[in-house]
Gaussian input, Z-matrix of N, CA and C with variables (Angstrom, degrees):
# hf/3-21g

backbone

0 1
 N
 C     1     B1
 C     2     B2     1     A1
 N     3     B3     2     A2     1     D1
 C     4     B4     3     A3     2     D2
 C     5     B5     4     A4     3     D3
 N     6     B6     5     A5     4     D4
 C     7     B7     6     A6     5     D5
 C     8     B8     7     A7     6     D6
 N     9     B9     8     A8     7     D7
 C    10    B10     9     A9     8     D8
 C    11    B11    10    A10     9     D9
 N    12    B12    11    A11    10    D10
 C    13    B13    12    A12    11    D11
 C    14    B14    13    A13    12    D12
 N    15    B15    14    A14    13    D13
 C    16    B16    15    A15    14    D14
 C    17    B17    16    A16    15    D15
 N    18    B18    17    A17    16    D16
 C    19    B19    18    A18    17    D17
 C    20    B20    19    A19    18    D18
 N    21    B21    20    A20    19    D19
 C    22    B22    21    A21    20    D20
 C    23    B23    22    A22    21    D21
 N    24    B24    23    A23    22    D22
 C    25    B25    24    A24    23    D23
 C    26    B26    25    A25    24    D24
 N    27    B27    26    A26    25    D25
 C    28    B28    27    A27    26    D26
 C    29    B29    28    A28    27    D27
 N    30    B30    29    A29    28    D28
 C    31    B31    30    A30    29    D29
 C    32    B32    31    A31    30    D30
 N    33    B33    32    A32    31    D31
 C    34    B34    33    A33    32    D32
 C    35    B35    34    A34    33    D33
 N    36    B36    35    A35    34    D34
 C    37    B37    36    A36    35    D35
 C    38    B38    37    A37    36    D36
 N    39    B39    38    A38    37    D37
 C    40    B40    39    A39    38    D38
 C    41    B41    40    A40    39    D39
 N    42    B42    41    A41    40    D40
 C    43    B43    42    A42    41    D41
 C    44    B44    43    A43    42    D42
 N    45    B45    44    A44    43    D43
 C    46    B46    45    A45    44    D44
 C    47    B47    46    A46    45    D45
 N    48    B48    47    A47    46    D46
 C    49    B49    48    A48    47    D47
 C    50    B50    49    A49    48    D48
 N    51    B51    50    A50    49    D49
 C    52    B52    51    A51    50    D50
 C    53    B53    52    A52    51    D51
 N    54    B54    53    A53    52    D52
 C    55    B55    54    A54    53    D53
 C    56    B56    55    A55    54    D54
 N    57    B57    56    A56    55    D55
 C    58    B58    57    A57    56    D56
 C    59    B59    58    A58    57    D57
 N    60    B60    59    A59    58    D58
 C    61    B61    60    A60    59    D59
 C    62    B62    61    A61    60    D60
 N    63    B63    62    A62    61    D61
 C    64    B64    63    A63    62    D62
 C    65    B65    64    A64    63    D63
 N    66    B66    65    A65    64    D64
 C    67    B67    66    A66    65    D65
 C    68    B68    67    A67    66    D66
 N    69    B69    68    A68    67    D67
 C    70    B70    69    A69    68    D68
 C    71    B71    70    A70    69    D69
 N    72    B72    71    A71    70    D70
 C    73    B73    72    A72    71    D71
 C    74    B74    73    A73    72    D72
 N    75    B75    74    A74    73    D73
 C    76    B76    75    A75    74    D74
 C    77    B77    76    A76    75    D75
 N    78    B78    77    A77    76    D76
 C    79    B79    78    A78    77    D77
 C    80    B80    79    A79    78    D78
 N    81    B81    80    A80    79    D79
 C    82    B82    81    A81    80    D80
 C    83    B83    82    A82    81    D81
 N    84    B84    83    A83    82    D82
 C    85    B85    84    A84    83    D83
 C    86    B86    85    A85    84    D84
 N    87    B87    86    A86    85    D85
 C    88    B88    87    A87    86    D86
 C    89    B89    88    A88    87    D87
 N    90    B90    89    A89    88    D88
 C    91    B91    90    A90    89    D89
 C    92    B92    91    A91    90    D90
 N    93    B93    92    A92    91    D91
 C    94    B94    93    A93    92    D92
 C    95    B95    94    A94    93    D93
 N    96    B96    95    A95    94    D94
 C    97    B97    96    A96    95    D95
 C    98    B98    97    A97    96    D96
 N    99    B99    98    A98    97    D97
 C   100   B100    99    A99    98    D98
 C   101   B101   100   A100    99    D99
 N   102   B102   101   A101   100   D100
 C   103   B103   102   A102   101   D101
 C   104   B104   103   A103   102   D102
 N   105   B105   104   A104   103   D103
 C   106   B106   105   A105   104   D104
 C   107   B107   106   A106   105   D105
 N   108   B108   107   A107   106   D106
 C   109   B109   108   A108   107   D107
 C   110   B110   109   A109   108   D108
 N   111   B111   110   A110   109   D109
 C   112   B112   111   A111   110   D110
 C   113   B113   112   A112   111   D111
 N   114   B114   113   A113   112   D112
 C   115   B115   114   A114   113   D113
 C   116   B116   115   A115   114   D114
 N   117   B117   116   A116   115   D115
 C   118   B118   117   A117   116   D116
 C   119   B119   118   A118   117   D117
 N   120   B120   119   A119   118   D118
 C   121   B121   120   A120   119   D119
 C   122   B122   121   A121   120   D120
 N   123   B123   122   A122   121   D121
 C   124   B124   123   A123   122   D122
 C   125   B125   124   A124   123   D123
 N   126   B126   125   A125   124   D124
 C   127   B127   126   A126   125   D125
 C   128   B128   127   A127   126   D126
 N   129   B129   128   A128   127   D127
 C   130   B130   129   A129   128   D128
 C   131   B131   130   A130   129   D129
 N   132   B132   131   A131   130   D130
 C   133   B133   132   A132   131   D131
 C   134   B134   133   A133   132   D132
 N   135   B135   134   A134   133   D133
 C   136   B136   135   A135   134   D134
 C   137   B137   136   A136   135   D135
 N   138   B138   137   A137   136   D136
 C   139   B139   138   A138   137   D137
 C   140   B140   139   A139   138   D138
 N   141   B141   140   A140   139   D139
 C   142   B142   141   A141   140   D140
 C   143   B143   142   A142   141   D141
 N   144   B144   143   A143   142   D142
 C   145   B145   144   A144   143   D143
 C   146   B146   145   A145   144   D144
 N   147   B147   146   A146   145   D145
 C   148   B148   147   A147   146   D146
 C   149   B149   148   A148   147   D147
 N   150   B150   149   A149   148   D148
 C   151   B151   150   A150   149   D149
 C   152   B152   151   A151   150   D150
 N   153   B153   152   A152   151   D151
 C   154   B154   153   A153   152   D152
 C   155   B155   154   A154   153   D153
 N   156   B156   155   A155   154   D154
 C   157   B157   156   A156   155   D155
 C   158   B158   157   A157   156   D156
 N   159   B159   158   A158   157   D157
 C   160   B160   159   A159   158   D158
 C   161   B161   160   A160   159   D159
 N   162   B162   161   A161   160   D160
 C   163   B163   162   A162   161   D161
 C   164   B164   163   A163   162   D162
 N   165   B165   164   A164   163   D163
 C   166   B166   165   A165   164   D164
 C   167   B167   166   A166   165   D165
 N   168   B168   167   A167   166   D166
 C   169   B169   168   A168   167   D167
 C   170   B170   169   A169   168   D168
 N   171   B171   170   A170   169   D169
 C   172   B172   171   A171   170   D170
 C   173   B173   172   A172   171   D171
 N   174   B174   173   A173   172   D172
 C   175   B175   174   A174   173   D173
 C   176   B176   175   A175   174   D174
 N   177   B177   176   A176   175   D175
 C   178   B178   177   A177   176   D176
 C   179   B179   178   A178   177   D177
 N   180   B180   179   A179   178   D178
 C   181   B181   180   A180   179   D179
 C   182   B182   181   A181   180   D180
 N   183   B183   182   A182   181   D181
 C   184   B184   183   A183   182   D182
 C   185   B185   184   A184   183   D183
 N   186   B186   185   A185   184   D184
 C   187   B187   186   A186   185   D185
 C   188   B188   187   A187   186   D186
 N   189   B189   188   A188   187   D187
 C   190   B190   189   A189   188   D188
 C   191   B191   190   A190   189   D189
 N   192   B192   191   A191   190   D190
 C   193   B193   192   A192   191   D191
 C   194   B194   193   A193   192   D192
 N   195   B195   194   A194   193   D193
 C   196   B196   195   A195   194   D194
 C   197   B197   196   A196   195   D195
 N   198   B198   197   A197   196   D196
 C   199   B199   198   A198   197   D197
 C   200   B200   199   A199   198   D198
 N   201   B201   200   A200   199   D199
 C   202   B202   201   A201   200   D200
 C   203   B203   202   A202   201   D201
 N   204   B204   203   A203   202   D202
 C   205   B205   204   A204   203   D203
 C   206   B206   205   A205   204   D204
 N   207   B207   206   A206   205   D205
 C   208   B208   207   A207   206   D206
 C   209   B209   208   A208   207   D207
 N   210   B210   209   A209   208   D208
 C   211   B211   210   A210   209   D209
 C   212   B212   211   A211   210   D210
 N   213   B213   212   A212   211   D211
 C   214   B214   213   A213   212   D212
 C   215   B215   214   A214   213   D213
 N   216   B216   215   A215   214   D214
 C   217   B217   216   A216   215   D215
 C   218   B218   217   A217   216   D216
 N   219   B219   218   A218   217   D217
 C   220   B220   219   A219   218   D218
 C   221   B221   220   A220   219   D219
 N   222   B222   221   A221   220   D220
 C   223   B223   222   A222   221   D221
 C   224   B224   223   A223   222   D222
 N   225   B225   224   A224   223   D223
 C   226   B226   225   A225   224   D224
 C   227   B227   226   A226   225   D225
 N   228   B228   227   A227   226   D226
 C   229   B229   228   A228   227   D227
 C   230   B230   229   A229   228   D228
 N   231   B231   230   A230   229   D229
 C   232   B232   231   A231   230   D230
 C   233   B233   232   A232   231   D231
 N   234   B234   233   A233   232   D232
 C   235   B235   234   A234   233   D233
 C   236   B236   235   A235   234   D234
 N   237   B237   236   A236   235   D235
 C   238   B238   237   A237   236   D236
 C   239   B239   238   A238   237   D237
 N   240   B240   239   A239   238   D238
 C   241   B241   240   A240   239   D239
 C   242   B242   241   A241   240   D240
 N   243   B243   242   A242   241   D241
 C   244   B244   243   A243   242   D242
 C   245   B245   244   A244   243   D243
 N   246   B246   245   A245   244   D244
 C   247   B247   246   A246   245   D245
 C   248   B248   247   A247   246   D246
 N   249   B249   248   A248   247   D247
 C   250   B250   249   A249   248   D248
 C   251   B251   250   A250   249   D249
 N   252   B252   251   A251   250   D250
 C   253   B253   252   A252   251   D251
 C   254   B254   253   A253   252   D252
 N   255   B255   254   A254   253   D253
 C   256   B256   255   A255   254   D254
 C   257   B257   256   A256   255   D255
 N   258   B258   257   A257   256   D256
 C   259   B259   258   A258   257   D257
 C   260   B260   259   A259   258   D258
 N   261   B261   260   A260   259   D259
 C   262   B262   261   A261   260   D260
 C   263   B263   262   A262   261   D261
 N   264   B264   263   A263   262   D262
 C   265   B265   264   A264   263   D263
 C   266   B266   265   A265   264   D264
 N   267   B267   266   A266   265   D265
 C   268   B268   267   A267   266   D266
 C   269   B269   268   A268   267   D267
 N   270   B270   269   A269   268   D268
 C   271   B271   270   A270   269   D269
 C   272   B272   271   A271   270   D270
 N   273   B273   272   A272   271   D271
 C   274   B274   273   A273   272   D272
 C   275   B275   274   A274   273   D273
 N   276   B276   275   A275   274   D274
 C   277   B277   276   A276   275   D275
 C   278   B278   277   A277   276   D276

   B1=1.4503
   B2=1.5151
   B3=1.1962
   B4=0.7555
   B5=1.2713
   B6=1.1067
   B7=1.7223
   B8=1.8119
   B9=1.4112
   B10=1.1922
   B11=1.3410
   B12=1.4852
   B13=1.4442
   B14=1.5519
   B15=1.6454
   B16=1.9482
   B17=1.8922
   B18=1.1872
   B19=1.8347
   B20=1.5144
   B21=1.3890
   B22=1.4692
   B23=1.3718
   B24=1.4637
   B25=1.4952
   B26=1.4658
   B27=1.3021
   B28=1.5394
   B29=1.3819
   B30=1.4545
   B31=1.6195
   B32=2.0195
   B33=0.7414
   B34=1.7200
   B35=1.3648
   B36=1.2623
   B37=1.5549
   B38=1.2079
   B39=1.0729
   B40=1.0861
   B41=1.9494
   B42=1.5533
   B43=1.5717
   B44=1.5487
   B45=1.2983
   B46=1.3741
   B47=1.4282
   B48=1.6501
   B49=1.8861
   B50=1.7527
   B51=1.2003
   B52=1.4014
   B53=1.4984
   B54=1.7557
   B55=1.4667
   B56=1.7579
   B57=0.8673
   B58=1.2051
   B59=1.7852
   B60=1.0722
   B61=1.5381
   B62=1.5928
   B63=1.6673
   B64=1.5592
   B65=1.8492
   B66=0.9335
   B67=1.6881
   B68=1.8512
   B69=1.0630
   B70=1.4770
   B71=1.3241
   B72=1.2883
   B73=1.4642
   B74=1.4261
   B75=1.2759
   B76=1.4564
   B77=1.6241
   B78=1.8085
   B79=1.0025
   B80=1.7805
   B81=1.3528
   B82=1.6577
   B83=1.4085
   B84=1.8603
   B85=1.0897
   B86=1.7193
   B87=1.2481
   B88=1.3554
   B89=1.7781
   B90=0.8028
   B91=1.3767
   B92=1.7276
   B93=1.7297
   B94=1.5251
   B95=1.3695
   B96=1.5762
   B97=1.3721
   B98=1.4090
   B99=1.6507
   B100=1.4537
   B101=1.5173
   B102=1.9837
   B103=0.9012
   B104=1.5664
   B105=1.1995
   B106=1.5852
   B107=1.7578
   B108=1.2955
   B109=1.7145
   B110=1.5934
   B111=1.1560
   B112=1.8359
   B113=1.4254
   B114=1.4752
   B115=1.6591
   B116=1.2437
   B117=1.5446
   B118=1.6387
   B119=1.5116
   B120=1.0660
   B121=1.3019
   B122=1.4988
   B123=1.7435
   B124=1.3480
   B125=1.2220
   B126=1.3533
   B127=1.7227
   B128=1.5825
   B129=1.6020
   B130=1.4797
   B131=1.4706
   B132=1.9386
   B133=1.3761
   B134=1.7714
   B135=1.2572
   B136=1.6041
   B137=1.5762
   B138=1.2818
   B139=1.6504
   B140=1.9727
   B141=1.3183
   B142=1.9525
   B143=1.3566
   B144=1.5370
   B145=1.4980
   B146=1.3795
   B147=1.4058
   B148=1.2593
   B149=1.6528
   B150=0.9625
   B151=1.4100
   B152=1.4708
   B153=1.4914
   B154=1.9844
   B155=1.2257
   B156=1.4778
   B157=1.1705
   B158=1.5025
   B159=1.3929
   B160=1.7524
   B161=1.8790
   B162=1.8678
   B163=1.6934
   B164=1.6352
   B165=1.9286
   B166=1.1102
   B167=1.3706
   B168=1.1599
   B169=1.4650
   B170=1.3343
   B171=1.0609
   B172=1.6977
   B173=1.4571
   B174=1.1749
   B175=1.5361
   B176=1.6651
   B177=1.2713
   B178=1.2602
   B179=1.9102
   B180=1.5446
   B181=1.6549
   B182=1.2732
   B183=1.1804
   B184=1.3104
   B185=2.0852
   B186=1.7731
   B187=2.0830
   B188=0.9694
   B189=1.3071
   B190=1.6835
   B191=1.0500
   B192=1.4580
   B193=1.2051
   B194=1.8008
   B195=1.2143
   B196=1.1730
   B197=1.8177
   B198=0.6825
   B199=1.5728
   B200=1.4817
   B201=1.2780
   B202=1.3849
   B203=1.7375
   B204=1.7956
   B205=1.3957
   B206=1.6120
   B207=1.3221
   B208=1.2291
   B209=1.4384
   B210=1.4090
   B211=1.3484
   B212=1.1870
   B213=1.2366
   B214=2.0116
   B215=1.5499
   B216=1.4877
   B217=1.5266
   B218=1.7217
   B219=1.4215
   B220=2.0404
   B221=1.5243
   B222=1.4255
   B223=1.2194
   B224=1.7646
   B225=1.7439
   B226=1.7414
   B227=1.7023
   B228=1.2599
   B229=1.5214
   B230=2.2106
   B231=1.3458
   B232=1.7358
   B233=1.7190
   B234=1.1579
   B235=1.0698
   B236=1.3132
   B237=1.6201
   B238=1.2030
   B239=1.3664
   B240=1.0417
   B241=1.6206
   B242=1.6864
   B243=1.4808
   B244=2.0775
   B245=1.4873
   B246=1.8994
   B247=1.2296
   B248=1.9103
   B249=1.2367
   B250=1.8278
   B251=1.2050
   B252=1.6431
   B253=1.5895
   B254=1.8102
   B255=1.5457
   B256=1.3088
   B257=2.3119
   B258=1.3962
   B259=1.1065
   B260=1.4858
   B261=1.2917
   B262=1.2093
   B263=1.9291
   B264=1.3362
   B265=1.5188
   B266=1.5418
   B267=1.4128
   B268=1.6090
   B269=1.5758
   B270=1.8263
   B271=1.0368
   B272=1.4379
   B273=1.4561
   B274=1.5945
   B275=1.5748
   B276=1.7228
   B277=1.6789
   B278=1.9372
   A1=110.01
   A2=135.99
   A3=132.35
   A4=128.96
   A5=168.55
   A6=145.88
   A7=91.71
   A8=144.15
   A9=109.64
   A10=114.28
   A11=122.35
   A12=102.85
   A13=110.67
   A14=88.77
   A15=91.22
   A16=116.68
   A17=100.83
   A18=93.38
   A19=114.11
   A20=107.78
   A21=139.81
   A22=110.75
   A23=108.17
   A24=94.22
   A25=95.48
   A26=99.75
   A27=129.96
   A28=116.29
   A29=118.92
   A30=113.98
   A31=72.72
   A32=148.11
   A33=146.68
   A34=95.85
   A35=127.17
   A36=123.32
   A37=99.94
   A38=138.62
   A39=146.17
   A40=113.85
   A41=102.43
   A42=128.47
   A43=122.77
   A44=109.71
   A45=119.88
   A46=119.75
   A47=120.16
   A48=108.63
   A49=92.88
   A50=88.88
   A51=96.99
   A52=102.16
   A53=119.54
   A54=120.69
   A55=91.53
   A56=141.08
   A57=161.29
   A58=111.38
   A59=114.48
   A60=130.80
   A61=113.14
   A62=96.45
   A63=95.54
   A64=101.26
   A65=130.52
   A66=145.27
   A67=88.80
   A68=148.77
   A69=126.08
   A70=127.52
   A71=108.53
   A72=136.84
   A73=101.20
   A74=110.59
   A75=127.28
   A76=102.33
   A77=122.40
   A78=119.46
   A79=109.61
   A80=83.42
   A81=98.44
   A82=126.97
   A83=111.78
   A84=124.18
   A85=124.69
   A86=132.11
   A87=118.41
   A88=90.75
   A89=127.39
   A90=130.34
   A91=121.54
   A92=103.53
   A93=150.42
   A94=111.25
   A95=121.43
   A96=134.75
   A97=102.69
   A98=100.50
   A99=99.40
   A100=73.63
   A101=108.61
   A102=129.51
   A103=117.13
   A104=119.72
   A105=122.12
   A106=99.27
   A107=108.53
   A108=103.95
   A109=106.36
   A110=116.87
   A111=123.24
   A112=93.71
   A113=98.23
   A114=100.73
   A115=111.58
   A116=108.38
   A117=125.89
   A118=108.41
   A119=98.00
   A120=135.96
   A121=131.92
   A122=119.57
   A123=113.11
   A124=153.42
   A125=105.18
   A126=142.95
   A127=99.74
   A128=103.09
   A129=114.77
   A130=115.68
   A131=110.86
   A132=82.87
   A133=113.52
   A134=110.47
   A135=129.33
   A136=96.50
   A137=132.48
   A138=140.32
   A139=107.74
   A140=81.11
   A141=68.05
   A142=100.39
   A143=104.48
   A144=112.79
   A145=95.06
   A146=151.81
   A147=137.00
   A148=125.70
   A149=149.09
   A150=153.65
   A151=107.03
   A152=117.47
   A153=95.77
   A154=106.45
   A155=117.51
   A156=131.11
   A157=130.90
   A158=130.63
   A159=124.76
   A160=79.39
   A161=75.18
   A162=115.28
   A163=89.56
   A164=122.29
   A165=107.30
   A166=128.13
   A167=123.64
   A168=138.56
   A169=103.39
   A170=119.93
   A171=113.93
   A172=113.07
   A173=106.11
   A174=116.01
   A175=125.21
   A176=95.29
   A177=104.55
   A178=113.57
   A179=98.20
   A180=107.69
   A181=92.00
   A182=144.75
   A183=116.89
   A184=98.60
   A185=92.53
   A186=91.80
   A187=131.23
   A188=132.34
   A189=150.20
   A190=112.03
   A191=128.28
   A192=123.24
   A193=108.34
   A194=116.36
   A195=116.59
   A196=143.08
   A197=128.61
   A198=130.98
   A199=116.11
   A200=143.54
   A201=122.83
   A202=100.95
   A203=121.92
   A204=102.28
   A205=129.98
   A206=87.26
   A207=88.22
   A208=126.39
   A209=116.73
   A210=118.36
   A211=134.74
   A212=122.87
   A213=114.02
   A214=89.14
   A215=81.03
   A216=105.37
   A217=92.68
   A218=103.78
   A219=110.21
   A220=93.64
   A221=108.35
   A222=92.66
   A223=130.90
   A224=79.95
   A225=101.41
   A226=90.18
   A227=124.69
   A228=122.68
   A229=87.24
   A230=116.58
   A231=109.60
   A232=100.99
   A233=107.11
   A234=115.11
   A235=106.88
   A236=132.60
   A237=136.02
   A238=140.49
   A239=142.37
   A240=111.50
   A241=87.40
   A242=87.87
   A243=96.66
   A244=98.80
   A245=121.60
   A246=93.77
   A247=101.55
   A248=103.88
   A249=97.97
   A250=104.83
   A251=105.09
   A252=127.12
   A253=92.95
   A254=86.89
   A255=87.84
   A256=95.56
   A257=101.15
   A258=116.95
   A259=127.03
   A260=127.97
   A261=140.33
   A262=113.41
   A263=98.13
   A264=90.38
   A265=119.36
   A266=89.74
   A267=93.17
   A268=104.72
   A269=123.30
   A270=125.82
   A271=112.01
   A272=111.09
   A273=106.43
   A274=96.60
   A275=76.19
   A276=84.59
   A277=100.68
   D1=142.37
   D2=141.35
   D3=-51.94
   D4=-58.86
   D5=138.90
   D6=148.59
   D7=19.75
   D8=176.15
   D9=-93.88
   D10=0.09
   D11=150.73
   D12=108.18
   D13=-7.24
   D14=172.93
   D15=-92.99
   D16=81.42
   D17=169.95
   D18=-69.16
   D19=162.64
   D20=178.29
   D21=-130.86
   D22=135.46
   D23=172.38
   D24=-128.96
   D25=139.04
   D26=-172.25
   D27=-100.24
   D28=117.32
   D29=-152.40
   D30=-110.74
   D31=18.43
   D32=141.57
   D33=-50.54
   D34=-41.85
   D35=-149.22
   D36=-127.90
   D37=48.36
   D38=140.41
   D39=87.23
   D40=28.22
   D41=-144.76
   D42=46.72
   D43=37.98
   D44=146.44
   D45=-26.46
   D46=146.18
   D47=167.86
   D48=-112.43
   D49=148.59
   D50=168.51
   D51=-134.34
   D52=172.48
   D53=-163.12
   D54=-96.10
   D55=117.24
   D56=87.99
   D57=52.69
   D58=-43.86
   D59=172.31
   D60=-93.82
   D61=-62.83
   D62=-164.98
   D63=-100.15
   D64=8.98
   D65=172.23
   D66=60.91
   D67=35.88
   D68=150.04
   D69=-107.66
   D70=145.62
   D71=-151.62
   D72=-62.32
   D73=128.73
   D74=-170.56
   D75=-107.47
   D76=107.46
   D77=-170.48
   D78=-74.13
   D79=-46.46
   D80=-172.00
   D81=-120.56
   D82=64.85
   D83=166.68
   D84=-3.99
   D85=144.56
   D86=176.62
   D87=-128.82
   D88=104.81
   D89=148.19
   D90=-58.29
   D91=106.21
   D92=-175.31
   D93=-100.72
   D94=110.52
   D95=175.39
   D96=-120.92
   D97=136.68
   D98=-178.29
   D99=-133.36
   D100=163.98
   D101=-159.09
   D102=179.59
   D103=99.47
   D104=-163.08
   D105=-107.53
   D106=134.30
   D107=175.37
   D108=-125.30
   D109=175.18
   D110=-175.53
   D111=-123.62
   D112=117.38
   D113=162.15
   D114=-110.75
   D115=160.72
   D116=153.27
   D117=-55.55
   D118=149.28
   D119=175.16
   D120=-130.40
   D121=71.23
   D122=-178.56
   D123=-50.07
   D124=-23.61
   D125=171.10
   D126=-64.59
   D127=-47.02
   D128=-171.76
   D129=-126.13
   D130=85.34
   D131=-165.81
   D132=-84.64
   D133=-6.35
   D134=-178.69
   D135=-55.36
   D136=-36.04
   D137=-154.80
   D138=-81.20
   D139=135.85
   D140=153.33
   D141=-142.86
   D142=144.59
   D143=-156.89
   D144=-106.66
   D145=123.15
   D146=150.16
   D147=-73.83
   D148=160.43
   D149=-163.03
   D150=-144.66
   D151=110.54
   D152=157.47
   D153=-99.34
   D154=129.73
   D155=-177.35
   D156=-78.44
   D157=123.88
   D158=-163.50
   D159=-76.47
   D160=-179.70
   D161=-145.86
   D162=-66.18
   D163=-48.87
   D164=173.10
   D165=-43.29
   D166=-61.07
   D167=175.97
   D168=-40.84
   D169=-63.16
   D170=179.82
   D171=-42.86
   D172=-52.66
   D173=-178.85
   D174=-50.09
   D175=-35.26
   D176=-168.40
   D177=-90.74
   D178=-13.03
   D179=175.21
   D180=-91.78
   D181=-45.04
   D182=-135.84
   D183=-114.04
   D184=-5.78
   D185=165.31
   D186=-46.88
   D187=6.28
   D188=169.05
   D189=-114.76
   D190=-36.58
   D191=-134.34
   D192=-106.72
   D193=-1.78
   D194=165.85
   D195=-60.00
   D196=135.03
   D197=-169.83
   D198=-63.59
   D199=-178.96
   D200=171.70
   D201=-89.42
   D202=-4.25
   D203=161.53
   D204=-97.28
   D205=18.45
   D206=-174.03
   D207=87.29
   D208=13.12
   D209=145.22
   D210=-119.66
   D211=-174.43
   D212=-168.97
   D213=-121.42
   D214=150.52
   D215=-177.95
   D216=-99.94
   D217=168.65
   D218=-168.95
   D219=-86.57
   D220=-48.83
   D221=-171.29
   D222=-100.24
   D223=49.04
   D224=-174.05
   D225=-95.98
   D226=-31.64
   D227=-141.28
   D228=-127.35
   D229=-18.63
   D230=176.97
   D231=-56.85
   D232=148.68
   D233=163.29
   D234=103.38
   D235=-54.61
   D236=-148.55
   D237=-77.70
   D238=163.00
   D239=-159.24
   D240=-122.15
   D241=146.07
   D242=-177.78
   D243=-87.54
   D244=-25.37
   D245=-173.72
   D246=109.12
   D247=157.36
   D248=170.58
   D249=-47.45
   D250=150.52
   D251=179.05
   D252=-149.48
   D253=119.04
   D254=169.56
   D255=-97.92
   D256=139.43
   D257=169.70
   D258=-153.58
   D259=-149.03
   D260=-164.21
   D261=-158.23
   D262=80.42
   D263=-177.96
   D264=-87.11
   D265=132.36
   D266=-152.05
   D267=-93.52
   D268=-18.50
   D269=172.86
   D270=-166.79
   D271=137.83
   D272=178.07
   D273=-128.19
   D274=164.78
   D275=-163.29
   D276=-126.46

């Protein structure tokens, strides 16, 4: 595969996904959540730190937080705390 991550689904094929660039048939979709949050910073309260959060972390905010269609509402997940995050802040602003 080429890997950039744009599927199509092709109702020719029975709603098959195919890649978007190179058109081949993607058997086994991987479902990819990205998700950036702003934390406090006590040391720094002038700062705001942004975070993008890995796939666990995502997972673990948003395991409640889904709708009965299967999407999240914003202000299902404001407020909430993920808990330790080990990361790498690369710039605060």
């Amino acid at each position: 595969m080429c890997g950039n991550g744009r599927l199509e689904q092709r109702l020719e094929d029975r709603g098959a996904f195919s890649c978007g660039d190179c058109s081949r048939v993607v058997t086994s979709p991987v479902l990819k959540r990205h998700l950036q949050v702003f934390l406090d910073c006590r040391s720094r309260p002038q700062c705001r730190v942004k975070v993008k959060l890995l796939q666990r972390s995502i997972s673990s905010l948003l395991r409640f937080a889904a709708g009965e269609d299967g999407s999240y509402e914003v202000k299902s997940v404001l407020g909430k705390e993920v808990g330790l995050l080990n990361c790498f802040v690369q710039s605060v602003t």
